[in-house]
C-alpha positions as CSV (number, residue, x, y, z in Angstrom):
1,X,-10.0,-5.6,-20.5
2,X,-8.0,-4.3,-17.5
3,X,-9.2,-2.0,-15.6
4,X,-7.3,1.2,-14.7
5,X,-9.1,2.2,-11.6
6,X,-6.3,1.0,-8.8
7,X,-6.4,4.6,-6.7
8,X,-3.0,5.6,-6.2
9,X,-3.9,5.9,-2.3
10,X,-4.8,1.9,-1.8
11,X,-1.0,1.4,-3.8
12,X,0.9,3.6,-1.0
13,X,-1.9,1.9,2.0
14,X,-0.3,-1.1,0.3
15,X,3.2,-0.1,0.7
16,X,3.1,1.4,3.8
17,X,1.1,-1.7,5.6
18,X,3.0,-3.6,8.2
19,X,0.4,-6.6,8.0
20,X,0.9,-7.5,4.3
21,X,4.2,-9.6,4.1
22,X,6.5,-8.3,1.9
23,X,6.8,-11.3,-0.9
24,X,2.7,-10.9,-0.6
25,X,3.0,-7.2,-1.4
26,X,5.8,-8.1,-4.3
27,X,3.4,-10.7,-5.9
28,X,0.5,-8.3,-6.0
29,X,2.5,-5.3,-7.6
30,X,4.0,-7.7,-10.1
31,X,0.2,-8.6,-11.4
32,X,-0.9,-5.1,-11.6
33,X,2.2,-4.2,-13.5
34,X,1.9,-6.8,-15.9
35,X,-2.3,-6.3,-16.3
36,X,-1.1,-2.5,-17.1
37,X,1.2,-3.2,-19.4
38,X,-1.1,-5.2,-21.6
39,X,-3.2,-2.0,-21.2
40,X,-0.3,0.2,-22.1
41,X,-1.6,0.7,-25.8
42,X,-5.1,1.2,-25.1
43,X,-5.4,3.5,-22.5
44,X,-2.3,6.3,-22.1
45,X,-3.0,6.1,-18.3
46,X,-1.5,2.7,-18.0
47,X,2.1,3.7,-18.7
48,X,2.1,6.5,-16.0
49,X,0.5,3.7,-13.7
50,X,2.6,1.0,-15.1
51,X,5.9,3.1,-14.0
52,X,4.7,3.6,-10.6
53,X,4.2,0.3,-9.9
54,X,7.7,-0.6,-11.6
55,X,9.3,1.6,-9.5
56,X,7.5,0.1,-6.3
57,X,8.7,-3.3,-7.2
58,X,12.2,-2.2,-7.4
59,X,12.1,-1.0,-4.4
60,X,10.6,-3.7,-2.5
61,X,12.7,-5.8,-4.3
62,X,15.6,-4.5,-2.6
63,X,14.6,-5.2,0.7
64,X,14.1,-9.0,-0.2
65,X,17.4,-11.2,1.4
C-alpha cells in the first residue's frame, strides 16, 4: 500500500536544496511518482500528488545536460 503522507513542504525543501545532487533529486521524484500512480485509483489524493511531482520532474529534467 503506498502511502500518501509525502508533505508538500519536504517536496519544495527537496527542490530548493543545494546539497541534494540534481540526478539524486530526479531519482527520488521519479519513485514517488510512480508509487503514486499505482495509488492513483485508490486514493483521489494521489493524482493531485502524482501531478505535482510530474511537473517537478519536468522541470528538473530540463536542467539535466
Amino acid at each position: 500500500m503506498v502511502k500518501l503522507d509525502l508533505p508538500v513542504p519536504l517536496l519544495d525543501r527537496l527542490l530548493a536544496s543545494r546539497v541534494v545532487p540534481l540526478q539524486a533529486k530526479i531519482e527520488a521524484i521519479a519513485r514517488w511518482r510512480d508509487e503514486l500512480m499505482e495509488a492513483k485509483s485508490i486514493d483521489p489524493r494521489a493524482s493531485e500528488l502524482e501531478k505535482r511531482l510530474s511537473m517537478a520532474l519536468t522541470s528538473l529534467a530540463s536542467h539535466v545536460w
